[in-house]
PyMOL Python script that loads the backbone (N, CA, C, O; Angstrom):
from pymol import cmd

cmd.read_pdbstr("""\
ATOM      1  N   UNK A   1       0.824  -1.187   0.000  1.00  0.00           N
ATOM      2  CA  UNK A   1       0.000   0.000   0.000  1.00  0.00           C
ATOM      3  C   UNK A   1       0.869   1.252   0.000  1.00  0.00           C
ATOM      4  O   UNK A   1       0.820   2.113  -0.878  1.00  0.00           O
ATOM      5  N   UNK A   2       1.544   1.271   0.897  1.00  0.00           N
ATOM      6  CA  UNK A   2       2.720   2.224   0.795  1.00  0.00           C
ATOM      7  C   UNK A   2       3.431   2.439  -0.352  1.00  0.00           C
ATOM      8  O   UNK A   2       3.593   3.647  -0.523  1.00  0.00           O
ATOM      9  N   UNK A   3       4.070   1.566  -1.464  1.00  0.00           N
ATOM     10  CA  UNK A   3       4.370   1.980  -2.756  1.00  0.00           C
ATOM     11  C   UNK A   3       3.360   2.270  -3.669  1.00  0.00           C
ATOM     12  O   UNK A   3       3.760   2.940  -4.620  1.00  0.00           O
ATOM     13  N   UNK A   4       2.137   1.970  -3.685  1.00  0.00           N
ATOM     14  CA  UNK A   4       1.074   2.534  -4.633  1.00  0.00           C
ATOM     15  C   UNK A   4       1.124   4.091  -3.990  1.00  0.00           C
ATOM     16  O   UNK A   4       1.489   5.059  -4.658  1.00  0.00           O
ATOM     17  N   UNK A   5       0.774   4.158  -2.830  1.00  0.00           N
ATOM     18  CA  UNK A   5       0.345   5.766  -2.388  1.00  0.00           C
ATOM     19  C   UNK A   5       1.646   6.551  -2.865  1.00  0.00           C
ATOM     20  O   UNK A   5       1.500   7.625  -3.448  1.00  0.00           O
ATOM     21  N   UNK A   6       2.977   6.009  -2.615  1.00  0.00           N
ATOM     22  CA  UNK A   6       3.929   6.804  -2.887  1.00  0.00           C
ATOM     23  C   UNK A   6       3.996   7.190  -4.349  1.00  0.00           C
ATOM     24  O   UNK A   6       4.330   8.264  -4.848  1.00  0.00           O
ATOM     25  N   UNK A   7       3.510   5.798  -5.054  1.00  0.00           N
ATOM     26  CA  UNK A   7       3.587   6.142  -6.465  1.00  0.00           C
ATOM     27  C   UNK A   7       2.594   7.146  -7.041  1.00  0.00           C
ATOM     28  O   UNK A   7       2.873   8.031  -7.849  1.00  0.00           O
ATOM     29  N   UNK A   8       1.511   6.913  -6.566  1.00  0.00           N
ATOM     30  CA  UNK A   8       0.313   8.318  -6.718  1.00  0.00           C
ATOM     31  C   UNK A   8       0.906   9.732  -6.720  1.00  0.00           C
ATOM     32  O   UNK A   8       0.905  10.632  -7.560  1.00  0.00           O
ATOM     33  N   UNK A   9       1.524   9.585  -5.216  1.00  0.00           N
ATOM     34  CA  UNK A   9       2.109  11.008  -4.972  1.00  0.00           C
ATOM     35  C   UNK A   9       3.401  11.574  -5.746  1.00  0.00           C
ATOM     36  O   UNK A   9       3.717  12.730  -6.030  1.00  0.00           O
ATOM     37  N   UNK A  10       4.097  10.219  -6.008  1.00  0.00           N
ATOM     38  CA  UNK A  10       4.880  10.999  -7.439  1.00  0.00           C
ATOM     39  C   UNK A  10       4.712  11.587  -9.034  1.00  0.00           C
ATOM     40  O   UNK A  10       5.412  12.234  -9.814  1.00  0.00           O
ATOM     41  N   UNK A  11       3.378  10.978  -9.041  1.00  0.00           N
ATOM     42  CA  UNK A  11       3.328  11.705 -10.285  1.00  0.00           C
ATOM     43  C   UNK A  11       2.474  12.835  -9.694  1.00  0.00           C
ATOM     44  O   UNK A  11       2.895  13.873 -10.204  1.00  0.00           O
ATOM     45  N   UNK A  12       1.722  13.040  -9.064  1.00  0.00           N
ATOM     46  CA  UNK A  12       1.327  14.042  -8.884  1.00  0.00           C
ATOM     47  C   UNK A  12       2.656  15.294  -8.510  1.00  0.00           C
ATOM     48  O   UNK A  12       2.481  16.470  -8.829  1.00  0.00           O
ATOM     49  N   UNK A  13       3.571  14.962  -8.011  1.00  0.00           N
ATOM     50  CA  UNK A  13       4.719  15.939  -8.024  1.00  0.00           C
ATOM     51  C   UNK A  13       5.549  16.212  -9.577  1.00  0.00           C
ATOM     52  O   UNK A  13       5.922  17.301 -10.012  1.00  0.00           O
ATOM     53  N   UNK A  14       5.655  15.223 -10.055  1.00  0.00           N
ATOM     54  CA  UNK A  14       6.016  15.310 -11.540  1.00  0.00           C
ATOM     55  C   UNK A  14       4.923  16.058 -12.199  1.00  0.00           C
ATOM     56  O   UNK A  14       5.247  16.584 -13.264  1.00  0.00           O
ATOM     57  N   UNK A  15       3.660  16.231 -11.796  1.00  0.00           N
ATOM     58  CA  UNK A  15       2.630  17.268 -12.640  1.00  0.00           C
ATOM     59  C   UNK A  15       2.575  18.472 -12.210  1.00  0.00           C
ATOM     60  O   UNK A  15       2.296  19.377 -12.996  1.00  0.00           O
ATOM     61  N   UNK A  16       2.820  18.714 -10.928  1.00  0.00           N
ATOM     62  CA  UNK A  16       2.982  19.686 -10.010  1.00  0.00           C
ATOM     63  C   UNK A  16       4.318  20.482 -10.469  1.00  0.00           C
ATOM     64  O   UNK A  16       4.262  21.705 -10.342  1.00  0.00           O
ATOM     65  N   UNK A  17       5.434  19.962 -10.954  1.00  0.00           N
ATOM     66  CA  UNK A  17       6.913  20.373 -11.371  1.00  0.00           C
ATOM     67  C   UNK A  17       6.714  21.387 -12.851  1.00  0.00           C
ATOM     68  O   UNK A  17       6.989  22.570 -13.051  1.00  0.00           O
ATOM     69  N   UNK A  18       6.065  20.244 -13.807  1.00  0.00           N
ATOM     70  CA  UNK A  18       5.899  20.618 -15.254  1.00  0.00           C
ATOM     71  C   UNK A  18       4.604  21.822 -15.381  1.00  0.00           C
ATOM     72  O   UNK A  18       4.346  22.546 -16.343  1.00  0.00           O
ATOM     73  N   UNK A  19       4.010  21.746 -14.225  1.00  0.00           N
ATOM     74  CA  UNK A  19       2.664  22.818 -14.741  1.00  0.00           C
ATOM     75  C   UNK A  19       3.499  23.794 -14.176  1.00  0.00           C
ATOM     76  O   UNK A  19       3.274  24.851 -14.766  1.00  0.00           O
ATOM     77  N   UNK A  20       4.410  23.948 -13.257  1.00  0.00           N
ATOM     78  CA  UNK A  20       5.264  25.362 -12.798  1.00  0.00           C
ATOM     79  C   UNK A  20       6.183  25.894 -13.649  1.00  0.00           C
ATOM     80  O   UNK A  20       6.402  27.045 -14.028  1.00  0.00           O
ATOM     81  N   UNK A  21       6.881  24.410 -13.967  1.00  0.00           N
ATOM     82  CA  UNK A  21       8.093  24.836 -14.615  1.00  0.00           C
ATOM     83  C   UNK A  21       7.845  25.631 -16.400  1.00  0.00           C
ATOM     84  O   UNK A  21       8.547  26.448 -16.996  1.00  0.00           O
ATOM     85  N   UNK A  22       6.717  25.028 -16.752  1.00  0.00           N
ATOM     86  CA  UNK A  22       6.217  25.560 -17.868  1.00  0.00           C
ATOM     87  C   UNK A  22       5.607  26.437 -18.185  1.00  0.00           C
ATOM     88  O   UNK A  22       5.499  26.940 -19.304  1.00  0.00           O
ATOM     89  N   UNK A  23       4.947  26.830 -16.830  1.00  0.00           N
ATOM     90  CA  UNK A  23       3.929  28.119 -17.162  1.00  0.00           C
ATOM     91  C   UNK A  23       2.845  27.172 -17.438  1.00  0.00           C
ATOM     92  O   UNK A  23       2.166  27.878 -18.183  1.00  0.00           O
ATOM     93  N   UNK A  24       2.260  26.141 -17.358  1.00  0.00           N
ATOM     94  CA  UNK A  24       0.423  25.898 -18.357  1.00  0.00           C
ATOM     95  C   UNK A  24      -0.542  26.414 -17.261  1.00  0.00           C
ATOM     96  O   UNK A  24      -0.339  26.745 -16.093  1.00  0.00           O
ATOM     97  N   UNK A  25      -1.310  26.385 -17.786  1.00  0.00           N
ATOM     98  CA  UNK A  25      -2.395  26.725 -17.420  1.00  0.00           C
ATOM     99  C   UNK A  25      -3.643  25.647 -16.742  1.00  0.00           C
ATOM    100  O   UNK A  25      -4.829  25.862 -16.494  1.00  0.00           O
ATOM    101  N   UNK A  26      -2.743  24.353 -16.569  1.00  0.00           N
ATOM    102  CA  UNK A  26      -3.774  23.472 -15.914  1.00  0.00           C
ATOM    103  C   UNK A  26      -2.794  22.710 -14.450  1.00  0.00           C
ATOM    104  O   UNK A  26      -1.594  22.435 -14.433  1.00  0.00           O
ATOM    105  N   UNK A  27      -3.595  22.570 -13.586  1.00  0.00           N
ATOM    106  CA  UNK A  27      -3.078  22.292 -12.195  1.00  0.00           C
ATOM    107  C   UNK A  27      -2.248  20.837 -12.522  1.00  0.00           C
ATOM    108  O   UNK A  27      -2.568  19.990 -13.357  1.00  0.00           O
ATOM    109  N   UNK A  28      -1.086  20.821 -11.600  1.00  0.00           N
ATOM    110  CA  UNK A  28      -0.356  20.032 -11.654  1.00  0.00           C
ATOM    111  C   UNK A  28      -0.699  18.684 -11.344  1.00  0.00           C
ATOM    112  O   UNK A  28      -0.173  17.798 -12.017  1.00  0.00           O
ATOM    113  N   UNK A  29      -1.537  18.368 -10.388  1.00  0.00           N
ATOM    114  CA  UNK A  29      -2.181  16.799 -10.017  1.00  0.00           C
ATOM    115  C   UNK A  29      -3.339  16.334 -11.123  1.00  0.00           C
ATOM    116  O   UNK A  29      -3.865  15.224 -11.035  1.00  0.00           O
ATOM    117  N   UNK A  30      -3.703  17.323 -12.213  1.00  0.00           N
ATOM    118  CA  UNK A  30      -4.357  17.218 -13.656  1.00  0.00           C
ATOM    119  C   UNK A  30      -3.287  16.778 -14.380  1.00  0.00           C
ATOM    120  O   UNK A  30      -3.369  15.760 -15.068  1.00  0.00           O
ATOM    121  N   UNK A  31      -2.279  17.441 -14.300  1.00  0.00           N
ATOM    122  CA  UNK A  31      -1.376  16.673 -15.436  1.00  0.00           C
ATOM    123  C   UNK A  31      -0.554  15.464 -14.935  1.00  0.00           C
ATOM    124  O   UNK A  31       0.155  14.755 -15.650  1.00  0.00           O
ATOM    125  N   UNK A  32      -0.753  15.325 -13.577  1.00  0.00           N
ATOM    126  CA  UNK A  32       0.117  13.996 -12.980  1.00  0.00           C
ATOM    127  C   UNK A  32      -0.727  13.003 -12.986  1.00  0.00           C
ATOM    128  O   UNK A  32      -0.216  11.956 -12.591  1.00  0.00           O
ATOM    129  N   UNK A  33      -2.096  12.914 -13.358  1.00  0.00           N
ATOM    130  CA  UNK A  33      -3.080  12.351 -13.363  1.00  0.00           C
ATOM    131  C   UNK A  33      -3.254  11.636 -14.747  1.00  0.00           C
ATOM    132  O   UNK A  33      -3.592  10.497 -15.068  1.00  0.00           O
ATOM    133  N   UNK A  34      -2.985  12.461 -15.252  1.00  0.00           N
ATOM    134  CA  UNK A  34      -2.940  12.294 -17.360  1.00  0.00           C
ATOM    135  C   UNK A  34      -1.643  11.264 -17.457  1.00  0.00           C
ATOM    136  O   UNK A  34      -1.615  10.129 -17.932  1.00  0.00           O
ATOM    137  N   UNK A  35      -0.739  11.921 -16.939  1.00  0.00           N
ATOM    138  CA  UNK A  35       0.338  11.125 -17.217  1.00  0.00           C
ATOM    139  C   UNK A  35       0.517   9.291 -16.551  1.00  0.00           C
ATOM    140  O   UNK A  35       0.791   8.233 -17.117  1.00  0.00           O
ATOM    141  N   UNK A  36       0.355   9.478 -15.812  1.00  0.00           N
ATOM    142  CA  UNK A  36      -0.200   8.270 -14.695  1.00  0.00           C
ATOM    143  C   UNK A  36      -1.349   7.104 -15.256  1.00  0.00           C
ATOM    144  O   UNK A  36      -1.440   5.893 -15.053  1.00  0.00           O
ATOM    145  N   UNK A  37      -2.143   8.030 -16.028  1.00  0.00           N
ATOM    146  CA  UNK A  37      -3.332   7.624 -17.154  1.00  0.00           C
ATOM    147  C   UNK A  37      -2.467   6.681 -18.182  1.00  0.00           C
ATOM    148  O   UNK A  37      -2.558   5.457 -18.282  1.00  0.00           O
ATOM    149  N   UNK A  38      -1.554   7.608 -18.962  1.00  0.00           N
ATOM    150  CA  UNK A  38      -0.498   6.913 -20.245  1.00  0.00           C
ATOM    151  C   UNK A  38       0.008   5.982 -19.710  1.00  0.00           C
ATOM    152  O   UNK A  38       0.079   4.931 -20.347  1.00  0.00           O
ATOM    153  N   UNK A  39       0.481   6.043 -18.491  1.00  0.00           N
ATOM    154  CA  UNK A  39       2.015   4.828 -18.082  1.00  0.00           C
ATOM    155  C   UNK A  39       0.871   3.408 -17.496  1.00  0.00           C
ATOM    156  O   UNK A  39       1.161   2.212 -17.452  1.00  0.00           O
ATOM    157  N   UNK A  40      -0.161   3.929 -17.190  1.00  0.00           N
ATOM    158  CA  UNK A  40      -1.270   2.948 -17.051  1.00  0.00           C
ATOM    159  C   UNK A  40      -1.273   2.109 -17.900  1.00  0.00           C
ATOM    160  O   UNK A  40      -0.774   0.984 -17.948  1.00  0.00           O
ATOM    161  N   UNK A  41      -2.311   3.136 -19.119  1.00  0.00           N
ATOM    162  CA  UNK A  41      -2.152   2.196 -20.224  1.00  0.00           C
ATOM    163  C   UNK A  41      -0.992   1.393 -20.922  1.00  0.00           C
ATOM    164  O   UNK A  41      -1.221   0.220 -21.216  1.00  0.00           O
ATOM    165  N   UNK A  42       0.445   2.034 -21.257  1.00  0.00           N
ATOM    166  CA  UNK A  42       1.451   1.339 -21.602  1.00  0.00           C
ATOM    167  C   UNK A  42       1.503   0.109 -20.671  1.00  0.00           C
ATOM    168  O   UNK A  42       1.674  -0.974 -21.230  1.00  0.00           O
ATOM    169  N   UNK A  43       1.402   0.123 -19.582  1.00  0.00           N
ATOM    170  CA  UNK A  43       1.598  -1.061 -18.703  1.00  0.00           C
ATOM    171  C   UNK A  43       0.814  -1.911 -18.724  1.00  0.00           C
ATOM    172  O   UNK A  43       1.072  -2.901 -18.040  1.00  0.00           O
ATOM    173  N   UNK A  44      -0.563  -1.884 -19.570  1.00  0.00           N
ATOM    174  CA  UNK A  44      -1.649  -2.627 -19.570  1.00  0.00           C
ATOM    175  C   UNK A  44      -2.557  -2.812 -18.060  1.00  0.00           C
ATOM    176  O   UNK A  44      -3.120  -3.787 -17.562  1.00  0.00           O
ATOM    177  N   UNK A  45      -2.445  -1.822 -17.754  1.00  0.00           N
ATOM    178  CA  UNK A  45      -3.445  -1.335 -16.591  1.00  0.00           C
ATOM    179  C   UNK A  45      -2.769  -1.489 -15.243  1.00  0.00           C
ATOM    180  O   UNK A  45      -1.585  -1.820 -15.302  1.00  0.00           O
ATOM    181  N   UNK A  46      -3.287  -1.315 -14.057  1.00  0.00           N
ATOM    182  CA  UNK A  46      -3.040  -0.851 -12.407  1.00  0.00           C
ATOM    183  C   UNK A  46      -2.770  -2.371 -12.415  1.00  0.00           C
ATOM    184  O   UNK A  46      -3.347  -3.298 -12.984  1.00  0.00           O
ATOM    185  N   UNK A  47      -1.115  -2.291 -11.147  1.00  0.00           N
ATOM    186  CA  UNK A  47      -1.191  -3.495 -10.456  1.00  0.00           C
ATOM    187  C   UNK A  47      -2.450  -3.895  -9.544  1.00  0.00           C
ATOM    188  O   UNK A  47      -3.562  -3.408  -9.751  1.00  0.00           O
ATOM    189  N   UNK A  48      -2.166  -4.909  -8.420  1.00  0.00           N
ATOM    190  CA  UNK A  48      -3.204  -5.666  -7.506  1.00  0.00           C
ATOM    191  C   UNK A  48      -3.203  -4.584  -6.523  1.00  0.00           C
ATOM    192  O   UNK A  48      -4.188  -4.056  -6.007  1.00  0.00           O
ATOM    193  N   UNK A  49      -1.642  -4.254  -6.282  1.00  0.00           N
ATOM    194  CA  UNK A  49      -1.609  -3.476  -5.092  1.00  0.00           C
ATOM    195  C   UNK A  49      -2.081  -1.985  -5.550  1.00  0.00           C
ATOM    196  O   UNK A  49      -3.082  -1.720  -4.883  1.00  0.00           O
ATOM    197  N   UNK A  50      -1.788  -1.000  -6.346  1.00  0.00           N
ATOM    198  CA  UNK A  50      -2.383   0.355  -7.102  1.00  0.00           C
ATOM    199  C   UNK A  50      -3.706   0.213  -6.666  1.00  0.00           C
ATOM    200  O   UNK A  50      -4.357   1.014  -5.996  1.00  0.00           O
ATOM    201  N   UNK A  51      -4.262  -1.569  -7.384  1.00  0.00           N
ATOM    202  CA  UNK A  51      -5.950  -0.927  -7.298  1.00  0.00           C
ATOM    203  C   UNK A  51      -6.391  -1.295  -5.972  1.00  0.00           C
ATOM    204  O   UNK A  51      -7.464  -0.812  -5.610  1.00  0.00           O
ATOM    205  N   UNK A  52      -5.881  -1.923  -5.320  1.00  0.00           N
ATOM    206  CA  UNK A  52      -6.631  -2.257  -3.949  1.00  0.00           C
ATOM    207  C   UNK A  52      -6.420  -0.733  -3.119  1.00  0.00           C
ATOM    208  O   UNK A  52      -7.353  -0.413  -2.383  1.00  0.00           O
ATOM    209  N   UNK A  53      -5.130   0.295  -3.218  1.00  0.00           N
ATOM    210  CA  UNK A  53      -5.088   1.642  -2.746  1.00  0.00           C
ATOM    211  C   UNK A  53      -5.963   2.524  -3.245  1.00  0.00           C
ATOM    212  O   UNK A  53      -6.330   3.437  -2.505  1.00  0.00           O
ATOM    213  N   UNK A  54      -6.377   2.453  -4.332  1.00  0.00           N
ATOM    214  CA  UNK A  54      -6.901   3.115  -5.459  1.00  0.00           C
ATOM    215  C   UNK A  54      -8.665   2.856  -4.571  1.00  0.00           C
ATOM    216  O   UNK A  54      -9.484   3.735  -4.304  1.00  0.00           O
ATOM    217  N   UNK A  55      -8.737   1.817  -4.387  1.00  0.00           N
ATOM    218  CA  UNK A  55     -10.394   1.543  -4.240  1.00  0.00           C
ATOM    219  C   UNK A  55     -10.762   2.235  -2.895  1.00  0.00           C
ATOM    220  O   UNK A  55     -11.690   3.030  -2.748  1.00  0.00           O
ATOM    221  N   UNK A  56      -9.577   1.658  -1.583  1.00  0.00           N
ATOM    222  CA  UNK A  56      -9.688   2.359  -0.280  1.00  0.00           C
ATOM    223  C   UNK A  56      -9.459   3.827   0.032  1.00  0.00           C
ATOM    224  O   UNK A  56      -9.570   4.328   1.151  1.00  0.00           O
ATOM    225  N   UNK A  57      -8.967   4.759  -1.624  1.00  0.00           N
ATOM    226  CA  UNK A  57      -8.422   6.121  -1.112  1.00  0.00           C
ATOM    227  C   UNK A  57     -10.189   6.501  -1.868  1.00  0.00           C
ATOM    228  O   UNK A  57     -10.672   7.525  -1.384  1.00  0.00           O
ATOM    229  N   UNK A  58     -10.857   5.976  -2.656  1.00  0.00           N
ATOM    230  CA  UNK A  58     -12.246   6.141  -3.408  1.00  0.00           C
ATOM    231  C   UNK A  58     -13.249   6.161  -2.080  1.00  0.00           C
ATOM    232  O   UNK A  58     -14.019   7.015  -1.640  1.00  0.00           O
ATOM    233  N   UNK A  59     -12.883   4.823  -1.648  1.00  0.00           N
ATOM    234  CA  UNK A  59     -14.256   4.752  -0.026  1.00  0.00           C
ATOM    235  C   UNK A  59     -14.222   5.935   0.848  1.00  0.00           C
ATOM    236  O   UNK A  59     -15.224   6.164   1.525  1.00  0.00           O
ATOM    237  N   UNK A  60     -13.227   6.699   0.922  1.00  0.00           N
ATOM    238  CA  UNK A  60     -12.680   7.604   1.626  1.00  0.00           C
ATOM    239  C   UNK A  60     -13.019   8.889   1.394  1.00  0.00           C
ATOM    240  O   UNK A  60     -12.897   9.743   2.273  1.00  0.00           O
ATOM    241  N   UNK A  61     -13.426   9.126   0.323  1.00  0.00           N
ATOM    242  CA  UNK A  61     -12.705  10.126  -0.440  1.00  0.00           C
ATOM    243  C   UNK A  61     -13.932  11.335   0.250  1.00  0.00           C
ATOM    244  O   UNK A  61     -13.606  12.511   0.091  1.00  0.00           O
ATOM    245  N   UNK A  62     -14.757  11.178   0.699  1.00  0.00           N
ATOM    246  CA  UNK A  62     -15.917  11.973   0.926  1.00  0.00           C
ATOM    247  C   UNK A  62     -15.651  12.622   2.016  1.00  0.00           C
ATOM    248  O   UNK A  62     -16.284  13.655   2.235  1.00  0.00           O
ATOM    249  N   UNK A  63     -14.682  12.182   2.925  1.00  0.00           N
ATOM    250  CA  UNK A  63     -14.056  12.665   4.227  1.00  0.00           C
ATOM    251  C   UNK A  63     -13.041  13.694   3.737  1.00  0.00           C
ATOM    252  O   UNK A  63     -12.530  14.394   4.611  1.00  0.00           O
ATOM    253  N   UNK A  64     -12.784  13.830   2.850  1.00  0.00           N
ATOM    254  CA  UNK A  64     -11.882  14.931   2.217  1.00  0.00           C
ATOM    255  C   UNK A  64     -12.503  16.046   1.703  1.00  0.00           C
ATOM    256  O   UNK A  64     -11.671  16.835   1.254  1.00  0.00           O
ATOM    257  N   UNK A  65     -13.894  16.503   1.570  1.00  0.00           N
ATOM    258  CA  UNK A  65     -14.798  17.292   1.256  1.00  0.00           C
ATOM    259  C   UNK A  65     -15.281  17.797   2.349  1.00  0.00           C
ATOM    260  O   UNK A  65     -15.749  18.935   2.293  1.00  0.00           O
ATOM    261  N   UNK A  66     -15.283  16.871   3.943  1.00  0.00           N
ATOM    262  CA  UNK A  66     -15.600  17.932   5.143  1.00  0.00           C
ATOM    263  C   UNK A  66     -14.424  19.085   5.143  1.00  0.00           C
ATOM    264  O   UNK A  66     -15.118  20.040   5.492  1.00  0.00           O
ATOM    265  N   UNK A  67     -13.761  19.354   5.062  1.00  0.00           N
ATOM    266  CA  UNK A  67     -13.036  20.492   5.259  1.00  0.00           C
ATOM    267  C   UNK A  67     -13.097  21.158   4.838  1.00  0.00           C
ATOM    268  O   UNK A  67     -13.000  22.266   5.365  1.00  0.00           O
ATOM    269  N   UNK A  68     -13.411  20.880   2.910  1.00  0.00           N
ATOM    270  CA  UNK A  68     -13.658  21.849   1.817  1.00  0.00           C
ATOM    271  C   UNK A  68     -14.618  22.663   2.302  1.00  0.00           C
ATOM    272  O   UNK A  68     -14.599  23.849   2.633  1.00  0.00           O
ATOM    273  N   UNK A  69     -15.794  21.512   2.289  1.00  0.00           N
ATOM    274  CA  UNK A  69     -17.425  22.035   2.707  1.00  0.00           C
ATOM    275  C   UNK A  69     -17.549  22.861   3.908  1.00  0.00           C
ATOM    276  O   UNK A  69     -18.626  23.443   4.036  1.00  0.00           O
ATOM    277  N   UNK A  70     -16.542  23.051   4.935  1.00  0.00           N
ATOM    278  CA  UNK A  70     -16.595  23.926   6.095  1.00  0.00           C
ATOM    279  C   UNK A  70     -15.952  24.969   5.854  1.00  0.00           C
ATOM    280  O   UNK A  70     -16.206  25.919   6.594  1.00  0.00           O
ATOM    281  N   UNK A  71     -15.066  25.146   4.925  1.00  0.00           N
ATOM    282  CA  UNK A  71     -14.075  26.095   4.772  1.00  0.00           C
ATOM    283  C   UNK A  71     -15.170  27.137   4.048  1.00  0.00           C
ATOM    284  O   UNK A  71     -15.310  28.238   4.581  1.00  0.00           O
ATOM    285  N   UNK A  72     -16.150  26.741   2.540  1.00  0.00           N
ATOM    286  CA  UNK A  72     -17.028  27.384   2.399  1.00  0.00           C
ATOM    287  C   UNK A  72     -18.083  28.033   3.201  1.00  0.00           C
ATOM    288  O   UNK A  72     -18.628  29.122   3.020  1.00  0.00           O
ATOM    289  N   UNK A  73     -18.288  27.030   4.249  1.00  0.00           N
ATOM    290  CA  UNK A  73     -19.699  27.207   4.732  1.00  0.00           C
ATOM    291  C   UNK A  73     -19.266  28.948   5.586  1.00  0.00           C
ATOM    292  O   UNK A  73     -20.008  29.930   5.582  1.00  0.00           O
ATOM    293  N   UNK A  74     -18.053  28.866   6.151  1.00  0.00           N
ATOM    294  CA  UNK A  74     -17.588  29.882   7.214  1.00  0.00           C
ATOM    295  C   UNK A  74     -17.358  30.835   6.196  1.00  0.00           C
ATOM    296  O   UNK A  74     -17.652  31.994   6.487  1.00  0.00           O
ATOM    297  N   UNK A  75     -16.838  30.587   4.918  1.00  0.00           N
ATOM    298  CA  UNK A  75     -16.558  32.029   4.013  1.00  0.00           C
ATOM    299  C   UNK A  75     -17.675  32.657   3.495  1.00  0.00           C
ATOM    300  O   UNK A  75     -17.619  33.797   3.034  1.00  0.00           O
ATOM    301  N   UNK A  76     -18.859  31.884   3.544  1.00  0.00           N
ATOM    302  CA  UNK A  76     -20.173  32.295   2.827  1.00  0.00           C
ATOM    303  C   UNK A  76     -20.971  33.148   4.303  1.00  0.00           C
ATOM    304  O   UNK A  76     -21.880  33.950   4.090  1.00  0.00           O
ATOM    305  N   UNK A  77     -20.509  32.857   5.714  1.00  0.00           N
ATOM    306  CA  UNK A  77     -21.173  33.280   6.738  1.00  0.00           C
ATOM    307  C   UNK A  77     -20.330  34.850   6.542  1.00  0.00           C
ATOM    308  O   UNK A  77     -20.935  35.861   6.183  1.00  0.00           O
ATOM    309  N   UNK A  78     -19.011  34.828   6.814  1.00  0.00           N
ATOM    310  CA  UNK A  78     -18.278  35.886   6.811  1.00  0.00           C
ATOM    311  C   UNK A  78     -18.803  37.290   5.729  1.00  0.00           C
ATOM    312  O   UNK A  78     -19.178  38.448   5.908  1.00  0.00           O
ATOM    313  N   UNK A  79     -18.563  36.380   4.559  1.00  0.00           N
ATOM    314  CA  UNK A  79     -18.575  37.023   3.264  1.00  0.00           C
ATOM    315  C   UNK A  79     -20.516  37.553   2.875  1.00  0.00           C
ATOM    316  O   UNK A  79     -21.034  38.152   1.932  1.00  0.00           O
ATOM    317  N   UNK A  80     -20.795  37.242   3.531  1.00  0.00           N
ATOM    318  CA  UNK A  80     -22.588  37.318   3.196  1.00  0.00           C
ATOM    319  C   UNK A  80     -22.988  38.774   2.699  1.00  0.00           C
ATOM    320  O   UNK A  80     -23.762  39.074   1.790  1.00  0.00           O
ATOM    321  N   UNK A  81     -21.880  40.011   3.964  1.00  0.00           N
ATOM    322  CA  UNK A  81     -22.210  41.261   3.623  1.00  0.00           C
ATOM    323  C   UNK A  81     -21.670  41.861   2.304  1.00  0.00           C
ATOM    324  O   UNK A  81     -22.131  42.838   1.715  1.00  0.00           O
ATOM    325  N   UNK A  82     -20.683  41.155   1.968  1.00  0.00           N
ATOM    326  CA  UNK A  82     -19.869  41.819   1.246  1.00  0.00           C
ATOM    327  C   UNK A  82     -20.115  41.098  -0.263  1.00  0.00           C
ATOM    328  O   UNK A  82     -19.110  40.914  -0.950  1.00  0.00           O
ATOM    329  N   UNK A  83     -21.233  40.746  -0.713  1.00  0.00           N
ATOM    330  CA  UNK A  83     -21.265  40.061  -2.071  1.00  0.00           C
ATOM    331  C   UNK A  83     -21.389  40.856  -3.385  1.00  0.00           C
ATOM    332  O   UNK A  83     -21.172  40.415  -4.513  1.00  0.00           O
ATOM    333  N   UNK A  84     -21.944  42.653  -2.901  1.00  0.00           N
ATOM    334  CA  UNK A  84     -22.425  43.590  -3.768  1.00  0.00           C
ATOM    335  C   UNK A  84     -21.151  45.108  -3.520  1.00  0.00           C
ATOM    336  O   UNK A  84     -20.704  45.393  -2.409  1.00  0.00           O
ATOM    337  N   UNK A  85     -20.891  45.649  -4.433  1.00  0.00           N
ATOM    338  CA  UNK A  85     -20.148  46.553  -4.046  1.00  0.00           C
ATOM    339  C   UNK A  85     -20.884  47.665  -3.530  1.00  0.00           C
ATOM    340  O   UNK A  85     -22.040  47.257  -3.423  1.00  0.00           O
ATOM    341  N   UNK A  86     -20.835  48.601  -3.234  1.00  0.00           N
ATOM    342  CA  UNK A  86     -21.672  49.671  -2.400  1.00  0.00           C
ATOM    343  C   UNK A  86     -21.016  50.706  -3.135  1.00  0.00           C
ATOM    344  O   UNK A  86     -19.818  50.987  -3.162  1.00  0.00           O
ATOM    345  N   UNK A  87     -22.155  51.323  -3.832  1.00  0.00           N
ATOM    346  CA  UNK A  87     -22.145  52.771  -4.750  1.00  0.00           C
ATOM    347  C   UNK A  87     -21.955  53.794  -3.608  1.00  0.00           C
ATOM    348  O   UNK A  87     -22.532  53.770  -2.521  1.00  0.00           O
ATOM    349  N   UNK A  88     -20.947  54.795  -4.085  1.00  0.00           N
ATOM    350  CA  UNK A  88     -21.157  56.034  -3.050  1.00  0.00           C
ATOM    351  C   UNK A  88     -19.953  55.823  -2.268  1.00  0.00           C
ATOM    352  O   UNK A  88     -19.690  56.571  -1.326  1.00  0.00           O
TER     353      UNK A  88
END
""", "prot")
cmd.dss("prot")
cmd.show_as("cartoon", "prot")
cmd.util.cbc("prot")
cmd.orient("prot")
């Protein structure tokens, strides 16, 4: 499990490198994702171990949206007054 996750997290740093180092215009774990996609396919798909990480980081994954979802909820309380600019 530990070399699938590590391997995840390297291409996501290899996408993270090339979207900086290049200037593009699309986030780096998008292009570490794409790429990860190709070496997939060349390899003729995810080892046993990839997909068994792959399935348990999926079951999970909704616990990674409480933070998002709170981080909004408090910026939308904060921000409530301030959505219109004020003429004058």
């Amino acid at each position: 499990m530990l070399s699938a996750l590590s391997a995840l997290l390297v291409f996501q740093l290899i996408g993270e490198v090339l979207a900086r180092s290049l200037g593009l215009p699309i986030p780096g774990p998008v292009i570490g994702m794409i790429l990860l996609f190709v070496t997939l396919l060349v390899r003729g798909g995810p080892g046993e171990e990839l997909q068994t990480t792959s399935q348990n980081l999926l079951q999970h994954l909704s616990l990674l949206f409480v933070l998002a979802g709170t981080g909004i909820i408090l910026e939308t309380s904060v921000g409530r007054g301030r959505w219109c600019a004020r003429a004058g």
